[in-house]
N, C-alpha and C positions, 0 to 999 in steps of 0.2 A: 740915668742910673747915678747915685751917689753912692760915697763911701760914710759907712760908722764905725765906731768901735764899742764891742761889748765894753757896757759899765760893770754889767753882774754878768756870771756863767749862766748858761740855760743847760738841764741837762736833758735828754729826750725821755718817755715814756719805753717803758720794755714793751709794749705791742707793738707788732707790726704797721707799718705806715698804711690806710688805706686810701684807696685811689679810688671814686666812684663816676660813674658817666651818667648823661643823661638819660634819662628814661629807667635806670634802674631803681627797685625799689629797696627800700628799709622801712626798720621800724624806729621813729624818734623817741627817745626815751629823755631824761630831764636838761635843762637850760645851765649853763655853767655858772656858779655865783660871782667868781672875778670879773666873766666876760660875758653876759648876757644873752647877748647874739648865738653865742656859740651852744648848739644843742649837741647831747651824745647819741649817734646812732649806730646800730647795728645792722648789716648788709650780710648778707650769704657768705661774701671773700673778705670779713671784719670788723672792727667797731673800731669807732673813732670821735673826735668833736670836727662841728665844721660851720658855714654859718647857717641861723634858720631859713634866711633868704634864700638859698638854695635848692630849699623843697617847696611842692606845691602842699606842703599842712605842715601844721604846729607839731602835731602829734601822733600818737599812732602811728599807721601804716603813710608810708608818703614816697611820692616820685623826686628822682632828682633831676631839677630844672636848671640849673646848673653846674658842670663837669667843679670836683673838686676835689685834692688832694692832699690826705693829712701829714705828710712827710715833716717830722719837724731836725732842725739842725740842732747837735748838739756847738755852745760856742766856749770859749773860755774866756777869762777876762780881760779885757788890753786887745784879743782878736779884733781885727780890720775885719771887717764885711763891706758885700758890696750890696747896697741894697736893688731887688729886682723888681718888685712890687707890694703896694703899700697897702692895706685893707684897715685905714683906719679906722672906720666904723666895728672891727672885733677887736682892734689892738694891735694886730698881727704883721708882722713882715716878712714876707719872702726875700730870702736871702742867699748868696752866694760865697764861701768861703775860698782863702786862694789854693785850695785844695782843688775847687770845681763843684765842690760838692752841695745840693742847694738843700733848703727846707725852710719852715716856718718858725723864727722865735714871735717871742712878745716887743710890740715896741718899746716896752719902758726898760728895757735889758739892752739897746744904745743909744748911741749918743752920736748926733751928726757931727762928721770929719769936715772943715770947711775945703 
C-alpha cells in the first residue's frame, strides 16, 4: 500500500454505489468516452460503470465473471489517500481515506506521496 494526495477533488455520482457478484446478470448498455474499458450497466439492485472485462459480452444481456463494486470515494484537494488497489488498465484507484472510508477515484486525481 502507498500513500497519494488528491491534485484535484473528485466528487461522487448521486446514484447509489452498486455492488455485483458473479453470476449475476445485467444489461450492458454504452462504453465510457474518458475511459473505454469502462461500460454502463444496469442490474435488478442498480446501474453503474465498471470494467468490460468483467462480463462474459460486450453487450446486451451479459453475466458477471467477475465480483465488482462501484463505490466511488468522494476526495478533496491536498487529501492523503492510502492507496488499496490499482486498476490501471480503467484509470481507477481504490482508495482509502483516514476517515476508513474506501471507493474508487480516477488516477489522474493523485499524485504519489514518496
Amino acid at each position: 500500500m502507498s500513500e497519494a494526495r488528491a491534485v484535484r477533488a473528485h466528487e461522487i455520482p448521486e446514484r447509489a454505489p452498486l455492488r455485483l457478484s458473479v453470476g449475476q446478470q445485467v444489461t450492458v448498455g454504452r462504453r465510457d468516452a474518458r475511459w473505454p474499458v469502462l461500460v454502463f450497466v444496469t442490474a435488478g439492485n442498480g446501474d453503474g460503470w465498471m470494467p468490460s472485462r468483467y462480463l462474459d459480452a460486450e453487450s446486451g444481456q451479459a453475466t458477471v465473471i467477475e465480483p465488482s463494486d462501484t463505490t466511488e470515494l468522494p476526495a478533496a484537494l491536498g487529501e492523503v489517500l492510502t492507496v488499496m488497489t490499482r486498476d490501471d488498465e480503467s484509470g481507477w484507484i481504490w482508495v482509502r481515506a483516514a476517515s476508513g472510508r474506501e471507493g474508487w477515484i480516477p488516477a489522474d486525481t493523485v499524485q504519489a506521496l514518496p
